[in-house]
C-alpha positions in Angstrom: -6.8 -27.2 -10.7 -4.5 -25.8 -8.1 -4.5 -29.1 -5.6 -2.1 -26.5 -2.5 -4.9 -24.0 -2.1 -7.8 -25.1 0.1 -11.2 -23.4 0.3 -11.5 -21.1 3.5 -15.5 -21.5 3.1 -15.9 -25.3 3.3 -12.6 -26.6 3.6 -12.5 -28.4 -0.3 -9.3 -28.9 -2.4 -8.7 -28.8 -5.8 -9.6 -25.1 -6.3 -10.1 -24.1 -10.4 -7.7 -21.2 -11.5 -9.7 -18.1 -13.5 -10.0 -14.8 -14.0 -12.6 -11.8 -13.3 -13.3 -9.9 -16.6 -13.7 -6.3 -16.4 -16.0 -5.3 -19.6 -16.6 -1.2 -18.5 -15.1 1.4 -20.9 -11.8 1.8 -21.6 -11.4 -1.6 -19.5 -8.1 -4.0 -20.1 -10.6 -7.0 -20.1 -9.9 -8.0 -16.2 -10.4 -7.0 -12.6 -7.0 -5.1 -10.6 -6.4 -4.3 -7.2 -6.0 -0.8 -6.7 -4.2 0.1 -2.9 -6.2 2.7 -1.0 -10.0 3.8 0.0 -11.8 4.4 -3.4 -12.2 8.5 -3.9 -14.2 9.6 -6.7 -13.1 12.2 -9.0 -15.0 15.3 -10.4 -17.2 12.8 -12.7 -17.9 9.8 -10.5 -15.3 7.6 -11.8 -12.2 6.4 -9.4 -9.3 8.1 -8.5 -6.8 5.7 -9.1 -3.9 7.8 -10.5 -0.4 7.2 -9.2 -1.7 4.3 -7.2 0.0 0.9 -7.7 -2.2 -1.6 -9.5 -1.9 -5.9 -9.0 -3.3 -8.0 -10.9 -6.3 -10.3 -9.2 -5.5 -14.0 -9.4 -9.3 -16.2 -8.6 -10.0 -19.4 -8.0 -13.0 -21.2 -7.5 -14.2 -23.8 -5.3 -15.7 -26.9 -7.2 -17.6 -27.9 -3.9 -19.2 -24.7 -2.7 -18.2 -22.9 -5.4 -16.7 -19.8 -2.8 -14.3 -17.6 -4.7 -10.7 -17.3 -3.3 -9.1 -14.1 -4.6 -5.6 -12.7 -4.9 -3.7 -9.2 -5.7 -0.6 -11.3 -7.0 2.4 -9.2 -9.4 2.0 -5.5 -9.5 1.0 -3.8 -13.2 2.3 -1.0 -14.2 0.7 2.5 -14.2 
């Protein structure tokens, strides 16, 4: 529990640290934050080459249960 963050929804403390898990193809296993509209490329996927990526920190409200996310240290590629 991260006891400094409080919920923007309902106003709780005590927010629970997790993750959002990315199961697609070819996926690393959790969400990113890519900077920039979302284009599509010739096949429908996104564009997202030479774009900075950040990894998404979540937490959860145990109250409401309102999700607070985060684009915290940039990944590379």
């Amino acid at each position: 529990m991260t006891k400094d963050l409080k919920c923007t929804h309902c106003g709780g403390h005590g927010l629970e640290q997790g993750f959002l898990e990315d199961s697609g193809e070819n996926s690393h296993g959790d969400a990113r934050w890519i900077a920039g509209a979302l284009e599509r490329g010739f096949f429908g996927k996104a564009r997202r080459i030479g774009r900075p990526r950040h990894q998404v920190d979540a937490f959860r409200c145990p109250d409401c249960g309102h999700l607070e996310l985060f684009a915290s240290r940039r990944l590379s590629g």
